[in-house]
RODO-419334 format. One record per residue (C-alpha): residue in three letters; x negated, y, z negated. Coordinates in steps of 0.2 Angstrom, whole numbers. Example, Ala and Ser with C-alpha at 12.3 -4.5 7.8 and 13.67 -1.06 7.14 Angstrom:
// residues 2
{"ALA", {-62, -22, -39}}
{"SER", {-68, -5, -36}}
***
This chain:
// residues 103
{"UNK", {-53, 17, -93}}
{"UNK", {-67, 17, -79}}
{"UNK", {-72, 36, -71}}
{"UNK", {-63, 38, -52}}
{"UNK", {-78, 38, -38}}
{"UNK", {-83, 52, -28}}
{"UNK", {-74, 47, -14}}
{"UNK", {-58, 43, -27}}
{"UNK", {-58, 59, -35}}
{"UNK", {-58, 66, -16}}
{"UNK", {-40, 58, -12}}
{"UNK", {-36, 60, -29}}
{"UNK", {-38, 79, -27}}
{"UNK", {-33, 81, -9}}
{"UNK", {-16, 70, -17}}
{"UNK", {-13, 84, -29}}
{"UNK", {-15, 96, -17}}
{"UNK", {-6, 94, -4}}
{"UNK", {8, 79, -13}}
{"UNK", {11, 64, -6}}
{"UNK", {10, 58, 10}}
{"UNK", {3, 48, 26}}
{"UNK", {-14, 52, 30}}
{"UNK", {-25, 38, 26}}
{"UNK", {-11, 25, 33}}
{"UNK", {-16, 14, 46}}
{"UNK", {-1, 7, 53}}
{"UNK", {-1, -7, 64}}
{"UNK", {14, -19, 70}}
{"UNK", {11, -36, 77}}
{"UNK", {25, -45, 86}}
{"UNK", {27, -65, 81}}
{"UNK", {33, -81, 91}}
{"UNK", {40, -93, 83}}
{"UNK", {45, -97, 64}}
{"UNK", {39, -87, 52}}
{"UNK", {35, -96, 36}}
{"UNK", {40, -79, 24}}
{"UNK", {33, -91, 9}}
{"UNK", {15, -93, 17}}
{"UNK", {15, -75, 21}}
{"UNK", {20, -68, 4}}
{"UNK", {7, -82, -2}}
{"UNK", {-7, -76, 7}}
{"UNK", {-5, -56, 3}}
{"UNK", {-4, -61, -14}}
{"UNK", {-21, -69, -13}}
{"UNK", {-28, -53, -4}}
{"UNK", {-21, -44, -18}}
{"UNK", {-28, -56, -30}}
{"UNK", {-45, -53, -24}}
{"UNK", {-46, -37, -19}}
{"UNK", {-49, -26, -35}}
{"UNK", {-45, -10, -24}}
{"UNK", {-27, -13, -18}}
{"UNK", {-21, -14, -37}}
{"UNK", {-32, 1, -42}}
{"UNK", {-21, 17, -47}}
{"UNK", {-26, 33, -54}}
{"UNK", {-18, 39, -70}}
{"UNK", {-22, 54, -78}}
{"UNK", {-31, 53, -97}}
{"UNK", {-32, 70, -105}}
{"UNK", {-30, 81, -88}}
{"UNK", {-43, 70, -80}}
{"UNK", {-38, 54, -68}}
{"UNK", {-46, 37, -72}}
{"UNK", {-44, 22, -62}}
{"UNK", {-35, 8, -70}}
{"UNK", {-33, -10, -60}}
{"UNK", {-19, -17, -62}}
{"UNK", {-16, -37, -63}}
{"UNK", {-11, -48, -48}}
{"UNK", {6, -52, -46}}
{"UNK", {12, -68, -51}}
{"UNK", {23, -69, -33}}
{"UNK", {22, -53, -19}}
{"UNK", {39, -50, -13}}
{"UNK", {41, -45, 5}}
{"UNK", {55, -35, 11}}
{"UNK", {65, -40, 26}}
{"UNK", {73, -27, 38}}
{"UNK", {85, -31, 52}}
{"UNK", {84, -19, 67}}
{"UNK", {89, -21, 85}}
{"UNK", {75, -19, 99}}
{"UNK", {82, -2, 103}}
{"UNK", {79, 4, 83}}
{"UNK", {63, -4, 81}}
{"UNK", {52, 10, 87}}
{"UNK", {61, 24, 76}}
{"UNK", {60, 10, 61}}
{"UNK", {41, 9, 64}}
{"UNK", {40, 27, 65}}
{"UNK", {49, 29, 47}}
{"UNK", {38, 13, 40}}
{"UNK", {21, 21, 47}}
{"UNK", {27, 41, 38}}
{"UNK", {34, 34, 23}}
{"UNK", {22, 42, 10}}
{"UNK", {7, 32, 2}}
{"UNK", {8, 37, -18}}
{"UNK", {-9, 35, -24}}
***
């Protein structure tokens, strides 16, 4: 297991101080025209995932101390699909945007 950096030990520490939560999000909604094609959209965050080392980094903790471990790429991302009406849809970004991040 590979030592946490300076700066993740800090959310690390600040996580265990203060618990979950909604901090370090940064949400953002984007409004589409047209056909979605969900299979190229799960495609392509898988291959962000893929690449990206950070997003599958997660801090367990060895012997009282955390350590970062990086989990392997998903063979398929999965996205989830949520129904709500124009009237619900700010409350429904609100939930998504406070929904706490767990490091």
């Amino acid at each position: 297991m590979i030592p946490l950096s300076y700066a993740q030990e800090r959310l690390w520490f600040l996580r265990e101080l203060e618990g979950p939560g909604s901090a370090y999000h940064v949400p953002m909604a984007l409004r589409l025209r047209g056909r979605l094609d969900r299979a190229a959209l799960a495609a392509a965050l898988g291959d962000v995932l893929a690449r990206h080392e950070a997003l599958r980094t997660v801090f367990p903790t060895r012997d009282g101390q955390p350590v970062q471990q990086v989990l392997p790429a998903p063979a398929r991302f999965q996205l989830t699909r949520t129904e709500v009406t124009e009237a619900e849809l700010p409350g429904a970004l609100a939930s998504a945007a406070a929904r706490p991040f767990d490091l």
